[in-house]
PDB file of N, CA, C and O in Angstrom, chain B, residues numbered from 101:
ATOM      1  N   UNK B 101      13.145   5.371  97.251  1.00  0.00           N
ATOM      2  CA  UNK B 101      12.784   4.039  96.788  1.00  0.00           C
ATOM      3  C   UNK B 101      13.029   3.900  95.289  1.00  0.00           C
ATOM      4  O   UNK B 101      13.241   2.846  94.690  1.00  0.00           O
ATOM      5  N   UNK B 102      12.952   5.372  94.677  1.00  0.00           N
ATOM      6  CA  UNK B 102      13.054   4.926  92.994  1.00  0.00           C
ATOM      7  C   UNK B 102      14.398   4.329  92.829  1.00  0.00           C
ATOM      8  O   UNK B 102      14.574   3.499  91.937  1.00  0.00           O
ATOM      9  N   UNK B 103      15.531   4.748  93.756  1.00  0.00           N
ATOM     10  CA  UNK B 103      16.956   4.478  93.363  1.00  0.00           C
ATOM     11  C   UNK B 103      17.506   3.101  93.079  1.00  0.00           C
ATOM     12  O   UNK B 103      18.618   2.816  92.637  1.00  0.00           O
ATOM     13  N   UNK B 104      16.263   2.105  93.503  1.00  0.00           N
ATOM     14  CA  UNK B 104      16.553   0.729  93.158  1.00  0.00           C
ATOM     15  C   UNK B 104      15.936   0.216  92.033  1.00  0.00           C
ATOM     16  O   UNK B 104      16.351  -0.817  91.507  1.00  0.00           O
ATOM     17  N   UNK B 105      14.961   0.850  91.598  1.00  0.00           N
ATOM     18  CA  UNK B 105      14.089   0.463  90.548  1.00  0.00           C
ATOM     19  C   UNK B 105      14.917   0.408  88.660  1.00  0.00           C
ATOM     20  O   UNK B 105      15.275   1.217  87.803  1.00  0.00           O
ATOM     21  N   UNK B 106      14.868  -1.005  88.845  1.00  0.00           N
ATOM     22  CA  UNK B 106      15.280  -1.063  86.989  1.00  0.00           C
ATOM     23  C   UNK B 106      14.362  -0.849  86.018  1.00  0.00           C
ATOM     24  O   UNK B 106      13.606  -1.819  86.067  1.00  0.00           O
ATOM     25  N   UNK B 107      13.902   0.127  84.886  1.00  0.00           N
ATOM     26  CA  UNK B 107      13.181   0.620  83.966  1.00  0.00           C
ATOM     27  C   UNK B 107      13.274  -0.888  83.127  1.00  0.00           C
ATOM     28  O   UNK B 107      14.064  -1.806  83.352  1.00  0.00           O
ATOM     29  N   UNK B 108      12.305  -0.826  82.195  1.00  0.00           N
ATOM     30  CA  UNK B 108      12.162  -2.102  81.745  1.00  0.00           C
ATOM     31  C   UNK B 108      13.020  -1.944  80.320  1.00  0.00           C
ATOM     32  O   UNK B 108      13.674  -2.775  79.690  1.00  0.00           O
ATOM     33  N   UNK B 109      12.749  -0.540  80.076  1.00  0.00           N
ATOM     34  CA  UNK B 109      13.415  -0.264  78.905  1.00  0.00           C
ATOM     35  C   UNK B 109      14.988  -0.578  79.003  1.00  0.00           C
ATOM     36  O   UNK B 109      15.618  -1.041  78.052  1.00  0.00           O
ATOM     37  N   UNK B 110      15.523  -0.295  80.185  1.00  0.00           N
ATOM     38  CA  UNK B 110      16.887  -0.546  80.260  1.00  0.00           C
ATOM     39  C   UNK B 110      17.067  -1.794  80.333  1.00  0.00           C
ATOM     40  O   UNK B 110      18.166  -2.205  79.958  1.00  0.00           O
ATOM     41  N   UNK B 111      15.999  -2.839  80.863  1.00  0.00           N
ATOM     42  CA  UNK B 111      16.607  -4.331  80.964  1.00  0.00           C
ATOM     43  C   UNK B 111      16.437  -4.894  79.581  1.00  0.00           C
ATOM     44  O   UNK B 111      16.984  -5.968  79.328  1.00  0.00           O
ATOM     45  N   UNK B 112      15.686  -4.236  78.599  1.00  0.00           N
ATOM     46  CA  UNK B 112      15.566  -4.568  77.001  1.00  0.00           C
ATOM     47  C   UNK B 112      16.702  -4.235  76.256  1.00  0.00           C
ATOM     48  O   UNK B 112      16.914  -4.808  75.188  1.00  0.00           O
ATOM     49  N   UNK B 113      17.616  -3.197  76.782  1.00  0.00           N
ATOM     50  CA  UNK B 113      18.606  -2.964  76.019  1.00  0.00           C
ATOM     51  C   UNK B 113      19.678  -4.006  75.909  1.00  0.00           C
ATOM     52  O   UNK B 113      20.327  -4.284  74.901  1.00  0.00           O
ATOM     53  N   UNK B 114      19.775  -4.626  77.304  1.00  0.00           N
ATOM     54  CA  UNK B 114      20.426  -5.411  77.861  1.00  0.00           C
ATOM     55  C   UNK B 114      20.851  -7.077  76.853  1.00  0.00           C
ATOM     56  O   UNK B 114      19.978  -7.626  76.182  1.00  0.00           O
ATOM     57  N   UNK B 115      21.874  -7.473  76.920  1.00  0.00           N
ATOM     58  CA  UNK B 115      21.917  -8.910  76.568  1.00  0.00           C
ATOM     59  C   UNK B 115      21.564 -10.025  77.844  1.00  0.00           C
ATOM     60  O   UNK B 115      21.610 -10.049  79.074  1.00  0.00           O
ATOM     61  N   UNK B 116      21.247 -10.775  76.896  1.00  0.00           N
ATOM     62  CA  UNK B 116      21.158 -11.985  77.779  1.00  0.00           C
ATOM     63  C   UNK B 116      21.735 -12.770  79.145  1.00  0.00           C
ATOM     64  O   UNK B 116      21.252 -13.393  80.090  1.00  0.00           O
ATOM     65  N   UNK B 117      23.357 -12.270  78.568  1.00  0.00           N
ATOM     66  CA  UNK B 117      24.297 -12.792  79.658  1.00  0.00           C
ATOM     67  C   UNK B 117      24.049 -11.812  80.717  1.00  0.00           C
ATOM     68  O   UNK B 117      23.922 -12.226  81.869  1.00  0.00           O
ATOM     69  N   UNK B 118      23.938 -10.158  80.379  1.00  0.00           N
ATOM     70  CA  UNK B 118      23.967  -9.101  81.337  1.00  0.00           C
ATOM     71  C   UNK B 118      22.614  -9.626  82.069  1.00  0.00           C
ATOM     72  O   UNK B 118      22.845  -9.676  83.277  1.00  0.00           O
ATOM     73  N   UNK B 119      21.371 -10.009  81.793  1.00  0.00           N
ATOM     74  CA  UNK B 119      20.084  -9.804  82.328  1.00  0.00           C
ATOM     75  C   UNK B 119      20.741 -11.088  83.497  1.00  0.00           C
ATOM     76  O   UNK B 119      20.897 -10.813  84.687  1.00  0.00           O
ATOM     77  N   UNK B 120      21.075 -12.488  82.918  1.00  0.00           N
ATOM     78  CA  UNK B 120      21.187 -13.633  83.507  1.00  0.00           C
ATOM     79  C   UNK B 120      22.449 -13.015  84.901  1.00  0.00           C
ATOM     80  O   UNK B 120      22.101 -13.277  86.052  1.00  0.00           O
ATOM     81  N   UNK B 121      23.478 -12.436  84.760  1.00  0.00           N
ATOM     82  CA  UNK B 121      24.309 -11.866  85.942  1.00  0.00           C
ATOM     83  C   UNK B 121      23.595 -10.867  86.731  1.00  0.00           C
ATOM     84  O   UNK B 121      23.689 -10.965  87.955  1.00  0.00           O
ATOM     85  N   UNK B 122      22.772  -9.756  86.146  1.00  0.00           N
ATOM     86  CA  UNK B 122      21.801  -8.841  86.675  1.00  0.00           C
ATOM     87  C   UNK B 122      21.003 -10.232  87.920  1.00  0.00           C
ATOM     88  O   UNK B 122      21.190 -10.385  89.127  1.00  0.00           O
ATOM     89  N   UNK B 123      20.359 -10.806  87.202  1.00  0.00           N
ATOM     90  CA  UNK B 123      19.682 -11.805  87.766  1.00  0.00           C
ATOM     91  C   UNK B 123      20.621 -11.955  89.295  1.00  0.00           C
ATOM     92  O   UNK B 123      20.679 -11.358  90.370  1.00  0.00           O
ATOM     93  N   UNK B 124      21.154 -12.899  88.767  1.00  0.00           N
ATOM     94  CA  UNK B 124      21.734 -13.181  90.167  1.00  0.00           C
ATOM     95  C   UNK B 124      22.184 -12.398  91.234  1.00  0.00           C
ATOM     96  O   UNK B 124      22.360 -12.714  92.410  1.00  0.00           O
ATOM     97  N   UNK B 125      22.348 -11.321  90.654  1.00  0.00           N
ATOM     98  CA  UNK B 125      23.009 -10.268  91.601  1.00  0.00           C
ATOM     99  C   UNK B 125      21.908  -9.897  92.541  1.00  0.00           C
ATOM    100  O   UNK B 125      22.105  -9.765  93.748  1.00  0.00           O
ATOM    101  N   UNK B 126      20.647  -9.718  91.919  1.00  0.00           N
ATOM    102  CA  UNK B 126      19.499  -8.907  92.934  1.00  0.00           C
ATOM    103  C   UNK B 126      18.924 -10.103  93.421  1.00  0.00           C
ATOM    104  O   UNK B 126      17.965  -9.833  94.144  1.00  0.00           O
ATOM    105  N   UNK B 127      19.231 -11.945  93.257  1.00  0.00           N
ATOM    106  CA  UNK B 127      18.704 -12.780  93.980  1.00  0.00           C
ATOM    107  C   UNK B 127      19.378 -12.536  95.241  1.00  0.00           C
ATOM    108  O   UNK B 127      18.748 -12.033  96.171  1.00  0.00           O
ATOM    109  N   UNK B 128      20.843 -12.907  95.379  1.00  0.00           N
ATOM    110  CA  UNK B 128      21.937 -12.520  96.048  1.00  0.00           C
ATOM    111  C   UNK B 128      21.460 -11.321  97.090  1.00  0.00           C
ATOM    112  O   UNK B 128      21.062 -11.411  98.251  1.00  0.00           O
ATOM    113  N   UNK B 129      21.671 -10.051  96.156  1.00  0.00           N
ATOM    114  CA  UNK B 129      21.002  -8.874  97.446  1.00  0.00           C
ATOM    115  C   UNK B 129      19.973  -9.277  97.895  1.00  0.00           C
ATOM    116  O   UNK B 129      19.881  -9.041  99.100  1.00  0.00           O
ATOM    117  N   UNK B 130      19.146  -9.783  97.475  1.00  0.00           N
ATOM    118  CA  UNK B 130      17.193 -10.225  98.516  1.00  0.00           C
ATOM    119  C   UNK B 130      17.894 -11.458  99.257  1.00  0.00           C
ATOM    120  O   UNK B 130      17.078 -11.990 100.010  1.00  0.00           O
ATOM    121  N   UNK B 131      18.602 -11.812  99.272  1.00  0.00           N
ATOM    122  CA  UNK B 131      18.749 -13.026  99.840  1.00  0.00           C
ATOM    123  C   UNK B 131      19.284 -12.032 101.254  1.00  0.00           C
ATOM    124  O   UNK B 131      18.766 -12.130 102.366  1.00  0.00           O
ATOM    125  N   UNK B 132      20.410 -11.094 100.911  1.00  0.00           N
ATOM    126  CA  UNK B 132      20.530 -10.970 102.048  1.00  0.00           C
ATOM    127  C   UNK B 132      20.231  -9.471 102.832  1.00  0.00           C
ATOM    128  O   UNK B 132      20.890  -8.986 103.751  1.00  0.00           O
ATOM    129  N   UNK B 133      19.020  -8.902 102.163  1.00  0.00           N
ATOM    130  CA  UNK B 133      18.204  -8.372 102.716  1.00  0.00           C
ATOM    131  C   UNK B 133      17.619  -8.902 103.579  1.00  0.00           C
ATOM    132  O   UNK B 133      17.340  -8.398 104.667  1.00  0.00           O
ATOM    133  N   UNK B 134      17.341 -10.053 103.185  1.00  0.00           N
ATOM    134  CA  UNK B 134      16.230 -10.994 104.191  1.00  0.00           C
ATOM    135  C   UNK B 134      16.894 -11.649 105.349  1.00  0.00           C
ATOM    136  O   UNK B 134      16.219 -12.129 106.259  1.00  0.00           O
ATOM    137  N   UNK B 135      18.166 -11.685 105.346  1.00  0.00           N
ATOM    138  CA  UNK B 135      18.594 -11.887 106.424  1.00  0.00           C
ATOM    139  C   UNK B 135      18.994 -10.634 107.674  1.00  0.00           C
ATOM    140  O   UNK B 135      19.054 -10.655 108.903  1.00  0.00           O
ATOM    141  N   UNK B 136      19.162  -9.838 106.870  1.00  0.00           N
ATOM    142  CA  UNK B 136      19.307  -8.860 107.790  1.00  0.00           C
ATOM    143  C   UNK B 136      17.924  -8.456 108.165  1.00  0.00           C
ATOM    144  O   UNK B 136      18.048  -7.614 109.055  1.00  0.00           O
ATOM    145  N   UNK B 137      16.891  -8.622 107.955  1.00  0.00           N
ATOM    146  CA  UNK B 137      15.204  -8.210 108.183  1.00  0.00           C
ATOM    147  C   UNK B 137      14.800  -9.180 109.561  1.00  0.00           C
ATOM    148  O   UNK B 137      13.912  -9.026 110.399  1.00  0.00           O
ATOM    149  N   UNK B 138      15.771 -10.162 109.421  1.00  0.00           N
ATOM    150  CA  UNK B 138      15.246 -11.253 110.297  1.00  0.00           C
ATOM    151  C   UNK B 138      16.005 -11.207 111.967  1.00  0.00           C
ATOM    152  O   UNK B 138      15.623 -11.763 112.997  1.00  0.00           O
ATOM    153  N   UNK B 139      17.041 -10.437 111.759  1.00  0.00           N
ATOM    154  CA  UNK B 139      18.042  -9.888 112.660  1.00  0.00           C
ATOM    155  C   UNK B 139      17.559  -8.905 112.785  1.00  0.00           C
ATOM    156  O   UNK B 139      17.219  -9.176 113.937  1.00  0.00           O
ATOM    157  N   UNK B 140      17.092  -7.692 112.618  1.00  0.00           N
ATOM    158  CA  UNK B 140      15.986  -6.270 112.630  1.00  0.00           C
ATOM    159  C   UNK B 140      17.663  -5.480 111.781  1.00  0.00           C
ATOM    160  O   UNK B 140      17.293  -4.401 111.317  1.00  0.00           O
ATOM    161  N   UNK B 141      18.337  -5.565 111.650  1.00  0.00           N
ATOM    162  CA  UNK B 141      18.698  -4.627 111.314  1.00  0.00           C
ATOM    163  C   UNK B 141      18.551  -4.124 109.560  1.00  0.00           C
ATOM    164  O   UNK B 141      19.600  -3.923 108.948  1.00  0.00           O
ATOM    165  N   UNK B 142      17.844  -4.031 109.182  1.00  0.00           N
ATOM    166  CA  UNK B 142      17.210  -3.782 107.673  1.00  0.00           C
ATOM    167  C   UNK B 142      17.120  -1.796 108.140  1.00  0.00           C
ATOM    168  O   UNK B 142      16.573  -1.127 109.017  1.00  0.00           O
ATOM    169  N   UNK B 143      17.866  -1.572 107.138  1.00  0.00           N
ATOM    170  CA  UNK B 143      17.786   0.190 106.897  1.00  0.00           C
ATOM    171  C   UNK B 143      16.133   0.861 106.374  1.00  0.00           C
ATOM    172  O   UNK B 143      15.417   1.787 106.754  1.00  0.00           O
ATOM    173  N   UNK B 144      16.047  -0.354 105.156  1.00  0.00           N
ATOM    174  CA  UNK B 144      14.472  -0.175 104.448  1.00  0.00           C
ATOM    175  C   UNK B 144      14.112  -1.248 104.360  1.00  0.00           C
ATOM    176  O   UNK B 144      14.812  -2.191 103.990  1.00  0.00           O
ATOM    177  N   UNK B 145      12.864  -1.302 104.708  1.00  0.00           N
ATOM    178  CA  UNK B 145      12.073  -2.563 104.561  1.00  0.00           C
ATOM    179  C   UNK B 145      11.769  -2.707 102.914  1.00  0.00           C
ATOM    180  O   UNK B 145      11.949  -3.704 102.215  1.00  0.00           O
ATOM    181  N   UNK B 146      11.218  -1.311 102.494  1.00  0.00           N
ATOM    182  CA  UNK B 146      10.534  -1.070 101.285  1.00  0.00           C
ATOM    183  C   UNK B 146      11.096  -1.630 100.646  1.00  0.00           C
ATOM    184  O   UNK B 146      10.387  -2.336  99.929  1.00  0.00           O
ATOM    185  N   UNK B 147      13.143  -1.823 100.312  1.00  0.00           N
ATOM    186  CA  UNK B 147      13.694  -2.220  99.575  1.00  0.00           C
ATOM    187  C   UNK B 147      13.583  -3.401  99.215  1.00  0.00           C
ATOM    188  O   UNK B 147      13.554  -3.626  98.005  1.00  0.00           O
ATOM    189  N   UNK B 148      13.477  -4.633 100.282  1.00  0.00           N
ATOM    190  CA  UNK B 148      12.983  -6.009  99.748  1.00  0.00           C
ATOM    191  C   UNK B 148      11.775  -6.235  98.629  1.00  0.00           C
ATOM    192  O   UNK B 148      11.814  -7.157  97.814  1.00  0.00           O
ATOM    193  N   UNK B 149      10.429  -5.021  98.721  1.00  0.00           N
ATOM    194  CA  UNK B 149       9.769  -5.296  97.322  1.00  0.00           C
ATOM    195  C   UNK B 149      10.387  -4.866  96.651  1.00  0.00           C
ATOM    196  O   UNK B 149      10.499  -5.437  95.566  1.00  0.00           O
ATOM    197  N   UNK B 150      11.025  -3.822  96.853  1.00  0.00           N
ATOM    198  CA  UNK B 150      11.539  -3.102  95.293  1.00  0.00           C
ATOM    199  C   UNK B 150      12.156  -4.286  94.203  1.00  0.00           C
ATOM    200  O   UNK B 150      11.880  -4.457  93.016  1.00  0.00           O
ATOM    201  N   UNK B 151      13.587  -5.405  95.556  1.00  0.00           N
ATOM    202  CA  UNK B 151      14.158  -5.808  94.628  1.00  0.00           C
ATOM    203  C   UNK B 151      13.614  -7.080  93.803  1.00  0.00           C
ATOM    204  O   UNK B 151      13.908  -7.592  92.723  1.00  0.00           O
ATOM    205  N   UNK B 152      12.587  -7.373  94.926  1.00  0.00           N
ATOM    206  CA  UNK B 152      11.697  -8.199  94.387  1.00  0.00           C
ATOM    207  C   UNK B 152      10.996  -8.314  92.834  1.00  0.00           C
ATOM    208  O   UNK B 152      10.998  -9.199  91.978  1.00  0.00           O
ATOM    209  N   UNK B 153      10.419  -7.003  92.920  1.00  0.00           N
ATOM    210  CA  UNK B 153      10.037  -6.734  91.631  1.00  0.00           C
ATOM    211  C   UNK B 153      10.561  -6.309  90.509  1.00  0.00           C
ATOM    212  O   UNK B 153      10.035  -6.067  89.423  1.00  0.00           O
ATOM    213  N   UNK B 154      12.016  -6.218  90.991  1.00  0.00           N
ATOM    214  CA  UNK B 154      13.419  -5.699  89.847  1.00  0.00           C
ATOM    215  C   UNK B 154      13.941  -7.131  88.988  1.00  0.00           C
ATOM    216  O   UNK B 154      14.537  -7.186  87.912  1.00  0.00           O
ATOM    217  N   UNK B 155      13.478  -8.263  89.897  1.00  0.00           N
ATOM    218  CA  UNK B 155      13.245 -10.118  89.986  1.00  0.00           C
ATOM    219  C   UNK B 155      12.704 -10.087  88.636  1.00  0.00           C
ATOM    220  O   UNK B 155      13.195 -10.200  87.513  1.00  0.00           O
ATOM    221  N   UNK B 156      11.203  -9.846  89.235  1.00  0.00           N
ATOM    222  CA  UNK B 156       9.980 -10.006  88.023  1.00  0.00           C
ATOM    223  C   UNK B 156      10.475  -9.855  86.816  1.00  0.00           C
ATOM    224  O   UNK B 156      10.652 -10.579  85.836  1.00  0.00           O
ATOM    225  N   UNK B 157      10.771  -8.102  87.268  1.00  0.00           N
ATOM    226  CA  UNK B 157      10.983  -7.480  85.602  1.00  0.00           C
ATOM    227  C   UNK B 157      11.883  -7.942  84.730  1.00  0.00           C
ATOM    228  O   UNK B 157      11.866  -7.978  83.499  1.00  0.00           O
ATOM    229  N   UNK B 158      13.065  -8.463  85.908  1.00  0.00           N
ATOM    230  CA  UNK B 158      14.067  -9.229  84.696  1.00  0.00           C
ATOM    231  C   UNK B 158      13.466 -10.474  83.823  1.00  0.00           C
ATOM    232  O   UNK B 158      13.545 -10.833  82.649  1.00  0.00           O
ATOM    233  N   UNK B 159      12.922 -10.875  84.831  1.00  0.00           N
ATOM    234  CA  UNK B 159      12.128 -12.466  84.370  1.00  0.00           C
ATOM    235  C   UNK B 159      11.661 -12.137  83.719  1.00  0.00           C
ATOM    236  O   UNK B 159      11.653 -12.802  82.683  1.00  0.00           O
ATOM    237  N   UNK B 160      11.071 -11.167  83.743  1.00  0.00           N
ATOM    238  CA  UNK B 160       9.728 -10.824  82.481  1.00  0.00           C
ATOM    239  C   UNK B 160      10.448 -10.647  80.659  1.00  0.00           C
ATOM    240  O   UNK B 160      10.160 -11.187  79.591  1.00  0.00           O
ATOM    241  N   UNK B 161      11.290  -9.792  81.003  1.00  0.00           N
ATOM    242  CA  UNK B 161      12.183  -9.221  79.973  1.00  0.00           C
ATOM    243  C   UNK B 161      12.834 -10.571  79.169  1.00  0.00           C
ATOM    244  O   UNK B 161      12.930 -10.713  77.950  1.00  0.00           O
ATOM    245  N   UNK B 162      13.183 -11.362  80.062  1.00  0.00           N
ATOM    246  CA  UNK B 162      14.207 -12.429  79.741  1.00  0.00           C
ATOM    247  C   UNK B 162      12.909 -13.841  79.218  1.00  0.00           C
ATOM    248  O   UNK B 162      13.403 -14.746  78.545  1.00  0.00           O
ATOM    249  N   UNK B 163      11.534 -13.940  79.508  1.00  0.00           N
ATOM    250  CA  UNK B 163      10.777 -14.546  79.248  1.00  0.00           C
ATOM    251  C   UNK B 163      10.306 -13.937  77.740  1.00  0.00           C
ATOM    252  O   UNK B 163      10.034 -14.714  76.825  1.00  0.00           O
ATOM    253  N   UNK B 164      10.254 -12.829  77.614  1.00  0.00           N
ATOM    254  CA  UNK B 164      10.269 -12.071  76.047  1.00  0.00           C
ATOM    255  C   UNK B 164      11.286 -12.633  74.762  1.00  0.00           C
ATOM    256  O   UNK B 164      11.095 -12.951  73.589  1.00  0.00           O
ATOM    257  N   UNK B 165      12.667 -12.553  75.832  1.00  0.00           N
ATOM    258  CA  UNK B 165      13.451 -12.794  74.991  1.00  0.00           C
ATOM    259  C   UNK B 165      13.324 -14.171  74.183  1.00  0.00           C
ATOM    260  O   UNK B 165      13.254 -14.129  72.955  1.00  0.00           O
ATOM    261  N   UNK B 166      13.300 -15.101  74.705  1.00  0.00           N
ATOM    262  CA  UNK B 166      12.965 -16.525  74.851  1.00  0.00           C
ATOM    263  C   UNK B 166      11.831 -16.706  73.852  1.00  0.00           C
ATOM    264  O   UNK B 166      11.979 -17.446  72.879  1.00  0.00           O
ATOM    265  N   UNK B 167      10.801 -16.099  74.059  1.00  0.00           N
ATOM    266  CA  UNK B 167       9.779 -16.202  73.456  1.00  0.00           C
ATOM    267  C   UNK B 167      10.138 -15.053  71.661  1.00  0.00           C
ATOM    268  O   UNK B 167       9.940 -15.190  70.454  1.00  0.00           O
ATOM    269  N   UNK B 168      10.452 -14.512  72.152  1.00  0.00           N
ATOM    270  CA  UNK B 168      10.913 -13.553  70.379  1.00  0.00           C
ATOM    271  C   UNK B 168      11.781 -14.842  69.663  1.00  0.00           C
ATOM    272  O   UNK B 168      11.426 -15.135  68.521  1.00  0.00           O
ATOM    273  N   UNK B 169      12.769 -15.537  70.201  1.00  0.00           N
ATOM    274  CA  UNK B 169      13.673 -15.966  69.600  1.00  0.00           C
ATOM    275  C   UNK B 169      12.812 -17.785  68.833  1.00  0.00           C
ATOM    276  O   UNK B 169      13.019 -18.385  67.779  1.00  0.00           O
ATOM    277  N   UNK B 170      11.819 -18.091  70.091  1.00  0.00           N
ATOM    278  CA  UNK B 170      10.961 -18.952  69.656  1.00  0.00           C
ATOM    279  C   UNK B 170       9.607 -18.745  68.367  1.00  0.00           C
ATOM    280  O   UNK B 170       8.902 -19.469  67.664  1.00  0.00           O
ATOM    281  N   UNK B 171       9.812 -17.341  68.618  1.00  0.00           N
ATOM    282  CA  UNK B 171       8.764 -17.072  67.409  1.00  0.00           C
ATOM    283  C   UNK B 171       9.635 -16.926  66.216  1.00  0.00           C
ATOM    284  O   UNK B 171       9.169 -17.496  65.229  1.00  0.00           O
ATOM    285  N   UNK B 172      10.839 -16.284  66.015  1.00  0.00           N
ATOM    286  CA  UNK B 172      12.035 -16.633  64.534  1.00  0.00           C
ATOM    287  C   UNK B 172      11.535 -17.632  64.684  1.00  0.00           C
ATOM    288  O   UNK B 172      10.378 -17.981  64.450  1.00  0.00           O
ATOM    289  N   UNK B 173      12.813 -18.446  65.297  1.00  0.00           N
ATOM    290  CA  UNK B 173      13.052 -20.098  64.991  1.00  0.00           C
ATOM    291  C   UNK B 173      11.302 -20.371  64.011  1.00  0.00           C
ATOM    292  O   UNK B 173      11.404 -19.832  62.910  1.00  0.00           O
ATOM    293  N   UNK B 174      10.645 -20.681  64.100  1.00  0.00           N
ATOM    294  CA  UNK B 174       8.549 -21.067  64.300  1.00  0.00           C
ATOM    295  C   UNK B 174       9.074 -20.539  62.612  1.00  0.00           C
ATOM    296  O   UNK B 174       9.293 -21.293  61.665  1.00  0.00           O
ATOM    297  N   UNK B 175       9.188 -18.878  62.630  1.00  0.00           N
ATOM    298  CA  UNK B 175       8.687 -18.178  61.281  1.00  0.00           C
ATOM    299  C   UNK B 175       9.786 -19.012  60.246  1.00  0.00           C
ATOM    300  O   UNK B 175       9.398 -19.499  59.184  1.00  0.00           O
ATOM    301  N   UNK B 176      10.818 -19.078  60.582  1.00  0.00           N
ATOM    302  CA  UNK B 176      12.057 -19.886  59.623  1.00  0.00           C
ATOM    303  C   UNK B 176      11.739 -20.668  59.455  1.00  0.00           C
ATOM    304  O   UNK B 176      11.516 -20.712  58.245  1.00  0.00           O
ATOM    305  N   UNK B 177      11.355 -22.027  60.154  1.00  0.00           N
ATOM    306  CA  UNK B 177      11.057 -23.309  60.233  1.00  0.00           C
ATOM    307  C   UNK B 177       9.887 -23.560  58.856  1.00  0.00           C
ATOM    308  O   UNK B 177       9.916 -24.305  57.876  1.00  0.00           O
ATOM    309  N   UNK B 178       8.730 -22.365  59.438  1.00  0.00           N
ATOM    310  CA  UNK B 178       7.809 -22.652  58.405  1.00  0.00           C
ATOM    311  C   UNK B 178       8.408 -22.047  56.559  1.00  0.00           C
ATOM    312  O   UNK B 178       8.445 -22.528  55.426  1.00  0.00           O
ATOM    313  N   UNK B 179       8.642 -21.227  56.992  1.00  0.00           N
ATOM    314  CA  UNK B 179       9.509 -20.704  55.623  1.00  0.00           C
ATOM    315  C   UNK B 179       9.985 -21.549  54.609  1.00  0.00           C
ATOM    316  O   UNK B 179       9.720 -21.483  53.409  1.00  0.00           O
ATOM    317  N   UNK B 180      10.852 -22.507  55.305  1.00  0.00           N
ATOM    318  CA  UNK B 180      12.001 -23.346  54.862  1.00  0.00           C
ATOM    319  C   UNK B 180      10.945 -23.857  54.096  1.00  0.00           C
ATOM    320  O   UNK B 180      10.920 -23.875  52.866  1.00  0.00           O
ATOM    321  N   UNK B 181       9.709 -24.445  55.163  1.00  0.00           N
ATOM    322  CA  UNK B 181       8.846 -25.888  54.493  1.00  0.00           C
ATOM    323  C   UNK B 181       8.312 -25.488  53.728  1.00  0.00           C
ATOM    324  O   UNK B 181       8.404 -26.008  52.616  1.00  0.00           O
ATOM    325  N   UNK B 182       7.693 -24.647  53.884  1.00  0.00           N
ATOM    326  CA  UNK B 182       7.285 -23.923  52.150  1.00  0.00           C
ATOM    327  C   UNK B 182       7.929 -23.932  51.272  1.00  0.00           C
ATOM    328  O   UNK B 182       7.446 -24.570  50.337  1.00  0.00           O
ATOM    329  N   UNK B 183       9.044 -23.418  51.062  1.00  0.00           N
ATOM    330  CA  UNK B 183      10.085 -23.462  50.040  1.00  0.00           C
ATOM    331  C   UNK B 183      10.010 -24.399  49.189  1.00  0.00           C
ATOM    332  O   UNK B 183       9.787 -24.319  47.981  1.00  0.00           O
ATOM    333  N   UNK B 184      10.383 -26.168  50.460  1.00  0.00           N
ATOM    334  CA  UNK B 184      10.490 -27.107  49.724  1.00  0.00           C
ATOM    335  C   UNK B 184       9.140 -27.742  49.233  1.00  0.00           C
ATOM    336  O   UNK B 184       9.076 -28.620  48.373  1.00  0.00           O
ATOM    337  N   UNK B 185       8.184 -27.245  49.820  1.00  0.00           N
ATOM    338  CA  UNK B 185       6.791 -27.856  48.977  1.00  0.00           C
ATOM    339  C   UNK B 185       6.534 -27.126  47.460  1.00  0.00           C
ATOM    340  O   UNK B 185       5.900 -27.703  46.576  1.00  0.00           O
ATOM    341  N   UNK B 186       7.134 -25.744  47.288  1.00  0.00           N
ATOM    342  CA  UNK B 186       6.547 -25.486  45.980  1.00  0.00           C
ATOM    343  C   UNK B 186       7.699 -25.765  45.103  1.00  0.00           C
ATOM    344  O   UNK B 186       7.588 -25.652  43.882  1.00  0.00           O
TER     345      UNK B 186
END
């Protein structure tokens, strides 16, 4: 089961575009995990959480990102206005 599991550290190394194609790729595989689960022929069941939660972690990672880049933008913004008040 570990062999599907993405470390979080590795999806941090990652760019944006890689996480956003990563993304799709393991929607894609659950998509058709789940079809084959529904037909019985699924090898591992286990694997549908795994990739499930390989989902999360990207989301998670990629919700960081988003949010780091919103906290610059915030720290610059205020910066600037300071500047021009003194």
């Amino acid at each position: 089961m570990a062999k599907y599991r993405l470390s979080p550290d590795d999806l941090r190394k990652r760019s944006l575009e890689e996480l956003t194609k990563l993304l799709q790729e393991q929607r894609s595989e659950l998509t058709s995990l789940r079809q084959k689960a529904l037909s019985g022929s699924i090898d591992s069941p286990a694997k549908i959480r795994e990739i499930r939660k390989n989902i999360a972690r990207i989301l998670t990672v990629m919700n960081e990102l988003s949010r780091k880049s919103q906290q610059t933008k915030t720290v610059a913004g205020t910066a600037n206005s300071q500047q021009g008040q003194g």
